[in-house]
C-alpha positions in Angstrom: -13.7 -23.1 -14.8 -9.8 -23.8 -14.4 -8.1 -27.0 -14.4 -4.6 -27.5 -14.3 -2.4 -29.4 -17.1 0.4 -31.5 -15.7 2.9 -30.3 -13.6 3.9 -26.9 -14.3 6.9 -25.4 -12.8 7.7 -22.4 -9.7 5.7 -19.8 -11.3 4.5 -21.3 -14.6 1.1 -23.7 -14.6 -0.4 -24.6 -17.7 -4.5 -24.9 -17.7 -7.9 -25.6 -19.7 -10.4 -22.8 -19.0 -14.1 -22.1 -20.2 -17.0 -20.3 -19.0 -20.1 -21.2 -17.5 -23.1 -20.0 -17.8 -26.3 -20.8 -16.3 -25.8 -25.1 -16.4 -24.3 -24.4 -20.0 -20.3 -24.9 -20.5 -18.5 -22.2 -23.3 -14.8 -23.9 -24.4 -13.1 -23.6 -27.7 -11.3 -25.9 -29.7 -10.4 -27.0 -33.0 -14.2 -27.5 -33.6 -14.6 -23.5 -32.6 -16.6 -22.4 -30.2 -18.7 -25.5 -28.1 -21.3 -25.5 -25.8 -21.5 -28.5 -23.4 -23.6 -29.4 -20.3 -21.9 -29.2 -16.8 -17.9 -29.0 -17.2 -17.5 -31.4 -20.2 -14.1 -29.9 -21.6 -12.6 -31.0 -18.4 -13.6 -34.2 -17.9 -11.1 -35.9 -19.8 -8.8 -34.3 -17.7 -7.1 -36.1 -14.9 -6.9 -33.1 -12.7 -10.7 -31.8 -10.9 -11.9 -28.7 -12.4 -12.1 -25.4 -10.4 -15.1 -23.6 -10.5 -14.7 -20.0 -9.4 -18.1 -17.4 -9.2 -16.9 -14.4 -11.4 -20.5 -12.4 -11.0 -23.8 -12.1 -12.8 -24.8 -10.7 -16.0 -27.7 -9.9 -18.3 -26.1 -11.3 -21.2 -26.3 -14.8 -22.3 -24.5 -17.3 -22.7 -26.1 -17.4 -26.8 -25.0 -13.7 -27.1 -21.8 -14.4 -26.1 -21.3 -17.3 -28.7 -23.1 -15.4 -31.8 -20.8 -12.2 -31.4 -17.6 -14.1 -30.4 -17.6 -17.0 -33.0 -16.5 -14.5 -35.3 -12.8 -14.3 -34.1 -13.2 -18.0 -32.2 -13.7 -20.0 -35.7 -13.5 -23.7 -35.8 -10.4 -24.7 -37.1 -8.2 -21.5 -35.7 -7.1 -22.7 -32.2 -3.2 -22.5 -31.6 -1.6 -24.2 -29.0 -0.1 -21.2 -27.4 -1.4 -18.2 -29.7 -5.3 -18.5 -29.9 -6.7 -21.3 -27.6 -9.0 -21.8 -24.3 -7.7 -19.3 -22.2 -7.5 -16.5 -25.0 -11.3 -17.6 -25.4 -11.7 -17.6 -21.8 -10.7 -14.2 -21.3 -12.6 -12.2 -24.5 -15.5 -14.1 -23.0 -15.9 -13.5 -19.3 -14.8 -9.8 -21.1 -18.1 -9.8 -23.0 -20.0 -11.3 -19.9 -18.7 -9.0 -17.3 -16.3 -6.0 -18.4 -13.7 -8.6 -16.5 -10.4 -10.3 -17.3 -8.7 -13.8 -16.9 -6.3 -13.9 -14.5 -3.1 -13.8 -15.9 -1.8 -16.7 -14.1 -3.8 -19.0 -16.2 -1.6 -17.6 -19.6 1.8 -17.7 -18.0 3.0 -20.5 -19.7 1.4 -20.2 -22.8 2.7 -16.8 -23.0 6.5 -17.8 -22.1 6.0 -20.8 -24.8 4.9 -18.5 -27.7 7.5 -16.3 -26.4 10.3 -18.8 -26.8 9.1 -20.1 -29.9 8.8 -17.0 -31.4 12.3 -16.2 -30.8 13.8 -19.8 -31.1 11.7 -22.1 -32.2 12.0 -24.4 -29.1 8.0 -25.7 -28.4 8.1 -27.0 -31.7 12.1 -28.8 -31.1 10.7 -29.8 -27.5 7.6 -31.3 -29.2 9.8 -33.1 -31.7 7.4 -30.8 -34.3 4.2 -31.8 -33.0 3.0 -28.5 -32.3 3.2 -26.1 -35.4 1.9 -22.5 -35.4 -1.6 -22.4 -37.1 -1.7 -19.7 -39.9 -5.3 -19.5 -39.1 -4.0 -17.8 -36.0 -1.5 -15.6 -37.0 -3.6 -12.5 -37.1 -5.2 -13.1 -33.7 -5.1 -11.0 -30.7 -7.1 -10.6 -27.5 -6.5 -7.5 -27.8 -8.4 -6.4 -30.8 -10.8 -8.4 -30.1 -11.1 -6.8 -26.6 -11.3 -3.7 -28.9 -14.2 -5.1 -30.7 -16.0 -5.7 -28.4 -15.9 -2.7 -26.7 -17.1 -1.2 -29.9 -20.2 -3.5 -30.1 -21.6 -3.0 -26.3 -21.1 0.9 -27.3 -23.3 0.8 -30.2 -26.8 1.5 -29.7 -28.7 -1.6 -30.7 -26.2 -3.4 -28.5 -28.3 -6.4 -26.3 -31.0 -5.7 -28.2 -30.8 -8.5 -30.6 
């Protein structure tokens, strides 16, 4: 589930992504990992959510939440380092073996980017974002990694 925050610019969008599963909604947020009915994280959103198929699975949506809260901890979202789409996409990773679209982390990417280097989010915030320490050690990647290593080991699914 996609929807699209503000205006954007040619080749840059920002977005709000989660996962559904069954009628049950997967976002995270400063409260962590939440599970809502419907599309819920979007609804305060003035743009309409996209709903895009992305396949079926035998894993739950429960699963997904118990081995992924882990790394998605309530009070460790970032702004542009650890937030819905990085959530997103370890998710419908677990779910599937797939990936989020990079063209829902374009902007988040060139903001952490820029910020990293310069410090501009945080001047073109006037400091309202701040990098969250709780996030600092964060990265899809490993956590791709880990999950990799848990649907390898043998008693994987089977709790």
């Amino acid at each position: 589930v996609a929807t699209k925050l503000g205006p954007g610019f040619p080749g840059f969008q920002a977005y709000h992504t989660s996962v559904k599963v069954d009628d049950l909604e997967y976002s995270f947020s400063g409260d962590g990992i939440v599970v809502g009915k419907g599309v819920a994280s979007h609804m305060r959103l003035p743009d309409k959510p996209e709903v895009a198929y992305m396949g079926l699975t035998s894993l739950s949506g429960d699963a997904m939440k118990k081995h992924l809260t882990g790394f998605f901890k309530r009070g460790s979202y970032d702004l542009l380092r650890k937030n819905c789409n990085s959530f997103s996409d370890c998710a419908l990773y677990f779910l599937l073996d797939m990936r989020l679209d990079p063209t829902y982390k374009g902007l988040e990417q060139l903001g952490h980017m820029a910020d990293r280097q310069a410090g501009i989010v945080q001047a073109i915030t006037e400091g309202n974002y701040r990098p969250n320490p709780s996030a600092d050690t964060f990265s899809v990647a490993v956590t791709i990694s880990a999950i990799n290593k848990l649907k390898d080991s043998p008693s994987f699914g089977f709790s």
